[in-house]
C-alpha positions in Angstrom: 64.9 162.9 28.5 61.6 161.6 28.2 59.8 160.0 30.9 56.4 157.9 31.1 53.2 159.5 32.4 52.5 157.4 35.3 56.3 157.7 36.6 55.9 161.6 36.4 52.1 161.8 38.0 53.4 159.5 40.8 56.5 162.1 40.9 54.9 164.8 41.4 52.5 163.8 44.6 55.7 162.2 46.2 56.2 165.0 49.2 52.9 166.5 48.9 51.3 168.7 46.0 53.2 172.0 47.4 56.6 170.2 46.8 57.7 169.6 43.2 60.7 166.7 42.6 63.1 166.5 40.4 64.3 163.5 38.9 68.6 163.1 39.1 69.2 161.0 36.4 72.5 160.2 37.5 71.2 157.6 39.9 68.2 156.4 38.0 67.2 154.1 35.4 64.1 152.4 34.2 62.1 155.6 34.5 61.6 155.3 30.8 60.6 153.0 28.3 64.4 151.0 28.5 67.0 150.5 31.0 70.3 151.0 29.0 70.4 152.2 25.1 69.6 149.8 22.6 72.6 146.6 22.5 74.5 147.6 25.5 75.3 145.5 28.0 76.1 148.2 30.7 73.5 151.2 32.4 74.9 154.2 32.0 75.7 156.2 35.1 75.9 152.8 37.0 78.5 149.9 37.4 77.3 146.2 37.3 79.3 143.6 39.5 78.4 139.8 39.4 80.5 136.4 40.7 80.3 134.0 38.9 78.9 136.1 35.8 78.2 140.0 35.5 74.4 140.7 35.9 72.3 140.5 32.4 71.2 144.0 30.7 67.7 143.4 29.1 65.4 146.0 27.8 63.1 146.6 30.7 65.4 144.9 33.5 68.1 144.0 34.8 68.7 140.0 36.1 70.7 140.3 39.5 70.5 136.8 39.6 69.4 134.1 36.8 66.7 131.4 38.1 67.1 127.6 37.3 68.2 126.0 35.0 71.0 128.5 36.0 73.7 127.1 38.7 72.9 128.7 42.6 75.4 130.3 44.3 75.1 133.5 42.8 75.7 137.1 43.4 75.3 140.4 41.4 75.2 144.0 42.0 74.8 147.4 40.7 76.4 150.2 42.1 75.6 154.0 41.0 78.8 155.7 39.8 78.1 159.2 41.7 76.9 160.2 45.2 73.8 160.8 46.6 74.2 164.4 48.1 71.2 165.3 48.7 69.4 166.3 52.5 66.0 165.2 51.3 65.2 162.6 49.0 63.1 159.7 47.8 64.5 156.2 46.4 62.2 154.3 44.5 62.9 150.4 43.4 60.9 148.4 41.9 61.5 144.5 42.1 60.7 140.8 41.7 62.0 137.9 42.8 61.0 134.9 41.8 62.0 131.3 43.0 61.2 128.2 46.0 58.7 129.6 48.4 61.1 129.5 51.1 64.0 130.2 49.1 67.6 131.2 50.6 68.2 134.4 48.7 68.4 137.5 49.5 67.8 141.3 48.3 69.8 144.0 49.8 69.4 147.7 49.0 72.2 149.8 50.3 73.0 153.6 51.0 76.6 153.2 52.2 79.8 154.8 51.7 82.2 153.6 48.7 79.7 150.5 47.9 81.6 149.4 45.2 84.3 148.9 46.9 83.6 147.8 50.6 80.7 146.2 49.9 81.1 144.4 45.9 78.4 141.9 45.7 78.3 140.8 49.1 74.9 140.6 51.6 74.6 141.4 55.1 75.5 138.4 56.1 78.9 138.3 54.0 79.8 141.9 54.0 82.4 143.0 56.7 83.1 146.9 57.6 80.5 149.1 56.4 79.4 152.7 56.9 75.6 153.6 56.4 72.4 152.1 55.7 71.5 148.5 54.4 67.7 147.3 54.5 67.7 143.5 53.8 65.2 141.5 52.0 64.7 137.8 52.7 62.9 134.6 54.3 64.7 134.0 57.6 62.4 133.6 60.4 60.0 135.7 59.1 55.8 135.4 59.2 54.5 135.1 56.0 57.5 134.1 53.8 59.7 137.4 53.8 60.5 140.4 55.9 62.0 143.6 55.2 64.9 144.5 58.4 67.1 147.9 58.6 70.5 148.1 59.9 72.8 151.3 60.1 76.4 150.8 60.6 79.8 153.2 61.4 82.0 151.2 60.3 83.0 150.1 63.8 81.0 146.7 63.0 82.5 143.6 60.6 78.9 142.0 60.2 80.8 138.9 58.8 82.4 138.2 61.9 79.3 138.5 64.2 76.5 135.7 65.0 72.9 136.7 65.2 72.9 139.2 62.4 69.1 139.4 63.2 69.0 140.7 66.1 71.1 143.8 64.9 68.4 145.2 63.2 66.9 148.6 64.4 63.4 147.9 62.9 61.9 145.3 60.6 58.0 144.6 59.0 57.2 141.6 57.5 56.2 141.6 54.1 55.9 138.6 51.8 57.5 139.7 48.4 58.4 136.4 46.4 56.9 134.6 43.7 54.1 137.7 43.6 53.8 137.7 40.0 54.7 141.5 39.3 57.2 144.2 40.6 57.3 144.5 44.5 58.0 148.2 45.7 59.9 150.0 48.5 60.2 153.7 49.0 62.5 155.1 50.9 62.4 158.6 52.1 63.9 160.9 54.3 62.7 164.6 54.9 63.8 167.1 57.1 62.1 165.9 60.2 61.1 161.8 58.9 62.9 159.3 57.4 60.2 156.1 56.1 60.1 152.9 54.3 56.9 152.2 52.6 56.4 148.8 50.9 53.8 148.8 48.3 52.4 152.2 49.9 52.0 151.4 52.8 54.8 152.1 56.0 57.1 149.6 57.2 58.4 151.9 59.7 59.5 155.5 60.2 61.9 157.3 62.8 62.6 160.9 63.3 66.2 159.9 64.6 67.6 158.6 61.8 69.2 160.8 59.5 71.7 159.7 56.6 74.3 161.7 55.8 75.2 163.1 52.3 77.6 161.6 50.1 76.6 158.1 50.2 76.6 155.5 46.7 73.2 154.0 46.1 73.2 150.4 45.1 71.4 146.8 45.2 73.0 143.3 45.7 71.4 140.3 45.5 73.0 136.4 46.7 71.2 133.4 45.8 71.5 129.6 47.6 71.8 126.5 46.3 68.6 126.2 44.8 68.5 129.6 42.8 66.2 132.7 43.0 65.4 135.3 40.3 66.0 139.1 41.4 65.0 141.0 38.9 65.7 145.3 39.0 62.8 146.8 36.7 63.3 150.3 38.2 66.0 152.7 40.7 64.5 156.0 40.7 66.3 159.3 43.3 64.3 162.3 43.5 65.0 165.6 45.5 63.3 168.4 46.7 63.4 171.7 44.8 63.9 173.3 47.9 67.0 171.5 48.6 70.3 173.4 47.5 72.6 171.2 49.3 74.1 169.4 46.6 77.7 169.8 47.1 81.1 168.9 45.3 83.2 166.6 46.0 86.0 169.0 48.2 83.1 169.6 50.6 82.1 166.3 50.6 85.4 165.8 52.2 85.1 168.6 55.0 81.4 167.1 55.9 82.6 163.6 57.5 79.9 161.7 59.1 80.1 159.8 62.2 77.1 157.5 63.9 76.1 157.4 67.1 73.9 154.8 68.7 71.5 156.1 71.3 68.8 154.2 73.5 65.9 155.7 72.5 62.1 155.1 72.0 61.2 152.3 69.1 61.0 152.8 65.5 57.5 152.8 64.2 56.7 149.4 62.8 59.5 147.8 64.8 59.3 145.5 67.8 61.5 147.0 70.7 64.4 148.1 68.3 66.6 150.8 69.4 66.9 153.5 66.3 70.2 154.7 65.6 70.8 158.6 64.9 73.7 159.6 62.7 75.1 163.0 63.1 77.1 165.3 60.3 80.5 166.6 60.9 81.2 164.9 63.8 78.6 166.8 66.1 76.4 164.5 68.7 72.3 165.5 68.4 70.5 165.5 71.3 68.5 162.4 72.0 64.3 162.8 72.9 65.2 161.4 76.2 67.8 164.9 76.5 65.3 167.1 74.9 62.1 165.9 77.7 64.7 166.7 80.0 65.6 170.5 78.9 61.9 171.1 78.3 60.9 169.8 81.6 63.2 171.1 83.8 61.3 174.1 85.3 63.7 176.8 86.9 63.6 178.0 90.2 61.3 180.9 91.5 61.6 183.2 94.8 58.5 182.2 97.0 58.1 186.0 97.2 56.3 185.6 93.9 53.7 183.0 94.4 50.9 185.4 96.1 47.8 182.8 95.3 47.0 179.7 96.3 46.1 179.0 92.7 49.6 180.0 91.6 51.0 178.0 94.5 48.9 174.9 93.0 50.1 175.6 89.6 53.8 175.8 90.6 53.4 172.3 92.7 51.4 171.0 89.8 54.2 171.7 87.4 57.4 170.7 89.6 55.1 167.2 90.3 55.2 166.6 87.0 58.6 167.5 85.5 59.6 165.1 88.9 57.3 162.5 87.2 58.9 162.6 83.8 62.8 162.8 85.3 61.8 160.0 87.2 60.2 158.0 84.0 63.1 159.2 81.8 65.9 157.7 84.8 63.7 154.1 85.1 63.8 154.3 81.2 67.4 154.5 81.2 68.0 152.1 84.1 65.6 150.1 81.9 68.1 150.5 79.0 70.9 149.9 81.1 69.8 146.7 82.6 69.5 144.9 79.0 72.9 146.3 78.0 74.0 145.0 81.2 72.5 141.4 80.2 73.8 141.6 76.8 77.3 142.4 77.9 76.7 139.7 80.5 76.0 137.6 77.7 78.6 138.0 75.8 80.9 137.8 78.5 79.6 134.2 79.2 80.0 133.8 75.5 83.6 134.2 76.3 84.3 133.0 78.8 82.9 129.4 77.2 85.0 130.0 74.2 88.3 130.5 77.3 87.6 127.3 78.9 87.7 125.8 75.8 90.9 126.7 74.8 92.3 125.8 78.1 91.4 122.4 77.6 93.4 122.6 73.9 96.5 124.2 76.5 96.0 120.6 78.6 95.8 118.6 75.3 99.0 121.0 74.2 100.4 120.0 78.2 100.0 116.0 77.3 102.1 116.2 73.5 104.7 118.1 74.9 105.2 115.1 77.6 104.8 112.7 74.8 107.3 114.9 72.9 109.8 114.3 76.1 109.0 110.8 76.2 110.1 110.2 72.5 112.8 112.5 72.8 114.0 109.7 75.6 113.5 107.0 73.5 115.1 108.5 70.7 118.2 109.0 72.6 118.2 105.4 74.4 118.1 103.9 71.0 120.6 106.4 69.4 123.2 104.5 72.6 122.3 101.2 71.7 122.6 101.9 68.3 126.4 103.3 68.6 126.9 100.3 71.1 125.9 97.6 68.8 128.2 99.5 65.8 130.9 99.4 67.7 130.5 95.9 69.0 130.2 94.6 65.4 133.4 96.7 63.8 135.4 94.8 66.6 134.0 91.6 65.7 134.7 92.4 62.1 138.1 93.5 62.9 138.9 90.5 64.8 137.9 87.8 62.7 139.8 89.5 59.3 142.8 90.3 61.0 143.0 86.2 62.8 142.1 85.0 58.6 144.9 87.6 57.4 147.7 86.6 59.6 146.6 82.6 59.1 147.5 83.1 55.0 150.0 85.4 55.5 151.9 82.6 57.6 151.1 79.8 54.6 152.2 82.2 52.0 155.6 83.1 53.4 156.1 79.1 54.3 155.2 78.4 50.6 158.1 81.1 49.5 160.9 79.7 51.6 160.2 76.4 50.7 159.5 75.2 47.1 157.7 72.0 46.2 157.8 69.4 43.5 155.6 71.1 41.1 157.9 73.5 40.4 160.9 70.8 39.9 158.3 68.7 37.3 157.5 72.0 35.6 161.5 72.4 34.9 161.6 69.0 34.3 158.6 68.9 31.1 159.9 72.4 30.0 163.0 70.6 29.4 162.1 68.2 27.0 159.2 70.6 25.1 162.6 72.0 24.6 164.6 69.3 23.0 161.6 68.1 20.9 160.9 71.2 19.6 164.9 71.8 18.7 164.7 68.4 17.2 161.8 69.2 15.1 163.1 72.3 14.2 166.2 70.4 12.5 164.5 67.7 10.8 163.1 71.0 8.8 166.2 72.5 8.1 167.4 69.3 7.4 164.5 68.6 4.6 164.8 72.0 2.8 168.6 71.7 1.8 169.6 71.1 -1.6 170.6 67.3 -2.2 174.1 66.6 -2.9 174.7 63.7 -6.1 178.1 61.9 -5.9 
């Protein structure tokens, strides 16, 4: 394996100069001089998904998404074939995209579980049920022409079917990365006590509550609009710490399951009032900063017996003044928290409550067919009477008038029968003498063909 000398400088002053990294291959590419061997059309270690067309394998990058003259409407993806199961890490991708100013793309770069199936090629704003970590690329209502947003999911959430997808995030920077003219970076790191975003080299945000669980897939999607964006992949790069011997297999993979669990805590750094998220192993709840001010805080009780100065005395008000202080900041903190939850829930139950009345009103429009129903049924049956009525009315008409026209020529017929006219004595009459003409005729022939007698 052979990799370049700036990629293994920058390598080795990732976590510090006391901590080497090692690369794992099996979720990299581009850290050397091509992305895929020579004529292939696939990265090894990796799985390329695309709709309408898979994502183009060139030497140095790989094309997410093809700019004009290509059609918009695009999506592609690539997916690493193996697990990240590592506790600390570094992710490294290097990027461009290249399109309209404002364009209507987007770049998503996931850590999530069973990416290539769950999530495909779809973004954040297409992609349902998801467990993990997605940070989102794009133009929408950001200062500056792009932004940068975080979300971490438990798979409780289907993104697709929620409005205000915004909102959601637990942190965001802005961070103009289009049409730059070379490759746009973000790191993302998470240590034992940190997890970061940098962008360029410098932070985006950082939390010490966040903390992604092992066995997770690594992978990048891009969708482009109608007018079509570039997003070019030059380089996905994992790193680990030498010190970190948690790799594990794939059977305890499967005992570790990870759960999430939201808490109301203190903002990320470089977000703007965003609640951070904290996502436990093996199902067990940490505490929150808000829980651990509290234990550290609470000072236990004393005898008075053992206060015997008034300095001590001081001391001991001192100190019970202020844990009072902080239990009191940390309780308006979470009637704080509690309050907005209370609004949003509010919200949403107005939200609802629109969406009942108008289905009501369909029940009233479904009220008013249902009488026009009855009143065709009506009409329906008062036709189907006058229908049968008029039938019958018109087979005893018809009835009448043949049978009157039946009897009339029966009468005439049977009259005719019993009495016989002349025609039928004139026909006996000219039959006779056709008769005796023709027996005439008949003997002059017989006559004329005899022999002739000589006296």
């Amino acid at each position: 394996m052979r990799i370049s000398a700036t990629s293994l400088a920058w390598s080795l002053g990732l976590f510090g100069a006391a901590q080497a990294q090692f690369l794992v291959s099996e979720l990299s590419f581009g850290y050397t001089n091509r992305i895929a061997p020579e004529h292939s059309r696939t990265i090894p270690h990796f799985e390329l998904q695309g709709n309408p067309y898979t994502p183009e394998v060139l030497s140095n990058k790989l094309i997410l998404t093809p700019a004009a003259p290509a059609p918009g409407n695009q999506r592609g993806a690539v997916w690493s074939e193996r697990t990240l199961d590592y506790q600390r890490w570094l992710t490294d991708v290097d990027f461009r995209v290249s399109g309209p100013e404002r364009g209507g793309g987007n770049l998503n770069i996931w850590l999530v579980k069973d990416g290539p199936t769950n999530i495909g090629t779809s973004s954040v704003y297409t992609v349902g049920r998801f467990e993990g970590l997605v940070l989102v690329l794009d133009a929408n209502g950001a200062r500056g022409g792009g932004s940068l947003r975080g979300y971490l999911n438990d798979g409780t959430k289907d993104y697709k079917a929620l409005t205000g997808i915004d909102s959601l995030a637990f942190a965001h920077c802005d961070y103009p990365f289009r049409n730059l003219g070379r490759p746009a970076q973000v790191k993302i790191q998470q240590t034992d006590r940190l997890f970061s975003v940098e962008l360029d080299g410098h932070l985006c945000f950082s939390s010490e509550d966040v903390v992604i669980p092992t066995g997770y897939r690594v992978g990048v999607t891009a969708a482009s609009a109608d007018v079509p964006d570039s997003a070019e992949i030059f380089k996905l790069v994992v790193m680990h710490d030498n010190n970190d011997h948690t790799y594990q297999d794939s059977h305890e993979n499967q005992q570790n399951q990870h759960e999430f669990h939201e808490t109301q805590q203190k903002p990320v750094a470089g977000g703007e009032g965003h609640a951070p998220v904290r996502i436990s192993r093996a199902g067990m709840v940490e505490d929150t900063p808000e829980a651990q001010a509290y234990e550290r805080d609470n000072i236990p009780d004393s005898e008075a017996s053992s206060i015997t100065s008034s300095k001590a005395q001081f001391a001991d008000l001192h100190n019970r003044l202020q844990s009072v202080n902080h239990h009191l900041s940390t309780i308006f903190r979470q009637v704080a928290s509690s309050d907005q939850l209370g609004e949003k829930r509010h919200e949403e139950v107005s939200i609802q409550l629109g969406q009942l009345k108008a289905f009501l009103t369909k029940l009233d429009r479904l009220d008013m067919i249902e009488d026009k129903l009855e009143q065709i049924e009506r009409d329906m049956k008062s036709l189907h009477s006058e229908l049968r009525q008029s039938v019958a009315n018109a087979e005893s008409a018809v009835k009448y008038h043949v049978s009157g026209h039946l009897e009339g020529h029966h009468d005439k017929l049977a009259e005719t029968l019993r009495h016989p006219g002349h025609g039928r004595l004139i026909l006996v009459i000219v039959a006779g003498q056709l008769l005796v003409v023709a027996s005439y005729l008949l003997y002059k022939r017989r006559k004329a063909g005899s022999p002739k007698k000589y006296l």
